[in-house]
C-alpha positions in Angstrom: 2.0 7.6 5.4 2.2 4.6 7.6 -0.8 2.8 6.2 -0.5 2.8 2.2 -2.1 -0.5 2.5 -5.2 1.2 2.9 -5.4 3.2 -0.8 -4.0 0.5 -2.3 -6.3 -2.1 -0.9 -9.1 0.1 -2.0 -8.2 0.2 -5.8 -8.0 -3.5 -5.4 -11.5 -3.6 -4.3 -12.8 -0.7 -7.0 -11.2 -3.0 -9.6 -12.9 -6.4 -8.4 -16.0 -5.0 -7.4 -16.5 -3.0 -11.2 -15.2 -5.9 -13.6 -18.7 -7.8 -14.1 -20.2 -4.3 -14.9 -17.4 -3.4 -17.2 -17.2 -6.5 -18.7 -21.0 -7.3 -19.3 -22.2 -3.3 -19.6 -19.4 -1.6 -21.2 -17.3 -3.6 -23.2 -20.4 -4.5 -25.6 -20.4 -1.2 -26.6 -16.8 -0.6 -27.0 -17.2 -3.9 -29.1 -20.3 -2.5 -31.0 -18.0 0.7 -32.5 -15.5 -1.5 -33.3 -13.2 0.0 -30.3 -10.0 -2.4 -29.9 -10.2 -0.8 -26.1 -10.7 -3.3 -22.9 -12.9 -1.5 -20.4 -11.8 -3.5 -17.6 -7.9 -3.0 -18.4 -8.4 1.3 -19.1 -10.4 1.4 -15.3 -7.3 -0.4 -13.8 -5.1 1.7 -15.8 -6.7 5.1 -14.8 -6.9 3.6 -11.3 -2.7 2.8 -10.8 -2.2 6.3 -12.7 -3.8 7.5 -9.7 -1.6 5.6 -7.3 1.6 6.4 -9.2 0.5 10.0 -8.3 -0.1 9.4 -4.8 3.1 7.3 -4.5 5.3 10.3 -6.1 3.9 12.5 -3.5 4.6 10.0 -0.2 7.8 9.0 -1.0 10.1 11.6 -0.8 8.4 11.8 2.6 9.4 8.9 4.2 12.9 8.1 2.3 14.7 8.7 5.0 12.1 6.5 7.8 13.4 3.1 7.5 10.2 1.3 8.8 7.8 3.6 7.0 9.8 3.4 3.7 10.2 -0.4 4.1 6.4 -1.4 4.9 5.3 0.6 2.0 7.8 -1.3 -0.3 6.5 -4.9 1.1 2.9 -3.9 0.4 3.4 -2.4 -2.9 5.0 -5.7 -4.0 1.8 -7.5 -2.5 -0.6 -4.9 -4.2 1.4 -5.7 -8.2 1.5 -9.5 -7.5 -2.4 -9.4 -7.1 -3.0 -6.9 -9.8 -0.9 -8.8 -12.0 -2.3 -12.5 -11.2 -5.8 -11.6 -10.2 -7.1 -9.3 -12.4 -5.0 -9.8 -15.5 -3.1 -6.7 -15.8 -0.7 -6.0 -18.4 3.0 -5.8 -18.0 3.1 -3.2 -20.8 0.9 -0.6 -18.7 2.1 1.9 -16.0 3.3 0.1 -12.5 4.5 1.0 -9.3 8.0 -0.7 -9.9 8.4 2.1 -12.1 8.3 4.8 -9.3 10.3 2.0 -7.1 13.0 2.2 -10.2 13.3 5.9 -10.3 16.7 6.7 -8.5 16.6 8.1 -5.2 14.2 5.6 -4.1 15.8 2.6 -6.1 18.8 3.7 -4.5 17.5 4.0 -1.0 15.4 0.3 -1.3 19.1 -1.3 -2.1 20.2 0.3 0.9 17.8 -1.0 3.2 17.5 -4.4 1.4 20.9 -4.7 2.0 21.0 -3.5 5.7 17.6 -5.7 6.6 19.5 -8.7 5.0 22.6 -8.1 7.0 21.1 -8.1 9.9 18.7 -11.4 9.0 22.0 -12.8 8.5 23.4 -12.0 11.8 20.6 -13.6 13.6 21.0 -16.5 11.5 24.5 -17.0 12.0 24.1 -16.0 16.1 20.8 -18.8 16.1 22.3 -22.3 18.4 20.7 -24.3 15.3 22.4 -22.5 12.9 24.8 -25.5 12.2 22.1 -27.9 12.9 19.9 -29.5 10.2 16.4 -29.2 10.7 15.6 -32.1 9.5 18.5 -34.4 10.5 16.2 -36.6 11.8 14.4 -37.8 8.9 17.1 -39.5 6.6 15.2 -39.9 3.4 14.6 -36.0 3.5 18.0 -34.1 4.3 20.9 -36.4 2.5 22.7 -33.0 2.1 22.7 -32.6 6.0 21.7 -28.9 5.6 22.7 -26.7 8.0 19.7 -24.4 9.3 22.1 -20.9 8.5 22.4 -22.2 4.9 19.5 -23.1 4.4 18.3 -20.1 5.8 20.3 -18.0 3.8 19.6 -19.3 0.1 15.6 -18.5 1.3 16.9 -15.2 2.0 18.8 -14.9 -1.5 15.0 -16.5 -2.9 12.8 -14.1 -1.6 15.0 -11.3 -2.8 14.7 -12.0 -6.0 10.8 -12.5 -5.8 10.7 -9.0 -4.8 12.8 -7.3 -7.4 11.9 -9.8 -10.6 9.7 -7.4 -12.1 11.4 -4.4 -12.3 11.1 -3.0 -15.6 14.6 -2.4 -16.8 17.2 -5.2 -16.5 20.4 -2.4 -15.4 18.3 -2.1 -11.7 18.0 -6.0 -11.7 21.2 -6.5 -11.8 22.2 -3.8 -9.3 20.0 -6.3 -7.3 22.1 -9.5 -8.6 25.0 -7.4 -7.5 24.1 -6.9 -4.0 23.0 -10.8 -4.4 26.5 -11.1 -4.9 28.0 -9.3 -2.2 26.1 -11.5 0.2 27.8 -14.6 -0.9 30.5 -13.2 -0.4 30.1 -11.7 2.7 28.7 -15.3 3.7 31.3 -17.1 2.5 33.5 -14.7 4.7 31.7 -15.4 7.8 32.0 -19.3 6.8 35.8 -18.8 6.6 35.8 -17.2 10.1 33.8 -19.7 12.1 35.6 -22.4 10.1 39.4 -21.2 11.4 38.2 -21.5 14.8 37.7 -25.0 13.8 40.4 -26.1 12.0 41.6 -27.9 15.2 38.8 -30.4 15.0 38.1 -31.2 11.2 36.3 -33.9 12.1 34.0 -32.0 14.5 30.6 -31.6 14.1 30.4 -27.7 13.0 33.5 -27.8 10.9 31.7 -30.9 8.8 28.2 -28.6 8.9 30.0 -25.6 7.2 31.4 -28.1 4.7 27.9 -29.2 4.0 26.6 -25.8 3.9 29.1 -24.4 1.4 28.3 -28.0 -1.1 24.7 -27.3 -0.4 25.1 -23.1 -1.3 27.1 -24.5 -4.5 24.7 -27.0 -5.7 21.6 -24.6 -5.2 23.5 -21.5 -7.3 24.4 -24.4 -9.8 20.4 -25.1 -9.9 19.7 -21.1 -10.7 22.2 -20.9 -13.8 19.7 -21.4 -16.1 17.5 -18.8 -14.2 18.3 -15.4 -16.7 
C-alpha cells in the first residue's frame, strides 16, 4: 500500500517498452482489415483498466492514513501527466481521476488538501522572511516588493490547481475553486491580524510588506480571470 509507485511505474514501462512493436507489428494489420482501432491506445487502455481495478481495491484501505492516502494521490497525478504527455493518451479513455472523483475519496483528498495547505501556510506565515522579498535586492526584478509569504502562497494556490485541472467533471473542480477560495480568505484574515498589530507604525516596514502582498495577491488573481 505504501509503494503504488511501483505498479504504476511498471505500466509506464510495459507501455514504452511495447509501442514500437505495436506500432510497426500490429497496427499494419489492424490497418490491413480496415480496423479504425490504435493498437498502442487499446494496450494502454487495457493496461489503466487494470490499475483502476487495483486502485478501487487500495483505497478504501488507506482513506483514513493521511501519509499513505496522500503519497498515492501525488504519484497518481505524476503517473496521468506522463501518460497523457508522453505516450499520447486520450482524455476520452478511462483515468484514475475518475476513481480520485468518486466521493468518499474526492471528499477525503479535499480534506487533506485543505489540512496540508493550512499547515504550508502556517510555516509560511511563522518563516522570519515571510515579510521579506526575496529578491529585494535586484531592483529590475521585484518592482512589486513581494513579500516571500505572498509569494509563497499564490505558488501554493498554483500548484493546486495543477493537481486538480483534469478532473473530469467541472462540479469537483469547483469544489476545488471553493476551497481555493476559502484560503484567500483565510489569508486575507491572517493579513488583517498581523496588520492591527501594526497599525501603530504605518510606515513600518511589515505594515508596507502586507500592503504589497495584498496588491501583489490582487494583481495575480486579476491575471487568472481569464483562466476558465
Amino acid at each position: 500500500l505504501n509503494k503504488p509507485e511501483w505498479y504504476l511505474t511498471q505500466v509506464l514501462m510495459w507501455i514504452g517498452n511495447h509501442a514500437k512493436f505495436l506500432d510497426e507489428k500490429i497496427q499494419p494489420i489492424l490497418d490491413k482489415a480496415g480496423s479504425s482501432v490504435n493498437a498502442g491506445l487499446e494496450f494502454s487502455r487495457g493496461l489503466v483498466m487494470l490499475i483502476l481495478e487495483k486502485l478501487a481495491a487500495d483505497i478504501p484501505c488507506l482513506l483514513y492514513d493521511d501519509t499513505l492516502f496522500c503519497h498515492l494521490v501525488d504519484e497518481v497525478l505524476l503517473f496521468e501527466r506522463e501518460l497523457y504527455s508522453v505516450h499520447g493518451y486520450l482524455s476520452s479513455f478511462p483515468s484514475c481521476m475518475h476513481i480520485l472523483s468518486e466521493e468518499s475519496c474526492f471528499q477525503r483528498w479535499l480534506t487533506v488538501e485543505r489540512k496540508f495547505a493550512l499547515q504550508k501556510m502556517d510555516s509560511m506565515l511563522s518563516s522570519e522572511a515571510a515579510w521579506i522579498s526575496q529578491y529585494k535586492d535586484i531592483t529590475d526584478v521585484d518592482d512589486m516588493k513581494v513579500p516571500d509569504c505572498a509569494e509563497t502562497f499564490m505558488t501554493l494556490l498554483l500548484v493546486i490547481t495543477e493537481r486538480y485541472k483534469n478532473l473530469p467533471t467541472a462540479s469537483r473542480k469547483l469544489q476545488f475553486l471553493g476551497l481555493q477560495k476559502e484560503l484567500v480568505d483565510d489569508f486575507r484574515i491572517r493579513l488583517t491580524q498581523v496588520m492591527k498589530e501594526e497599525t501603530r507604525a504605518p510606515l513600518g516596514f511589515r505594515y508596507c510588506a502586507i500592503l504589497n502582498a495584498v496588491n501583489y495577491i490582487a494583481t495575480v488573481l486579476a491575471d487568472w480571470a481569464d483562466n476558465v
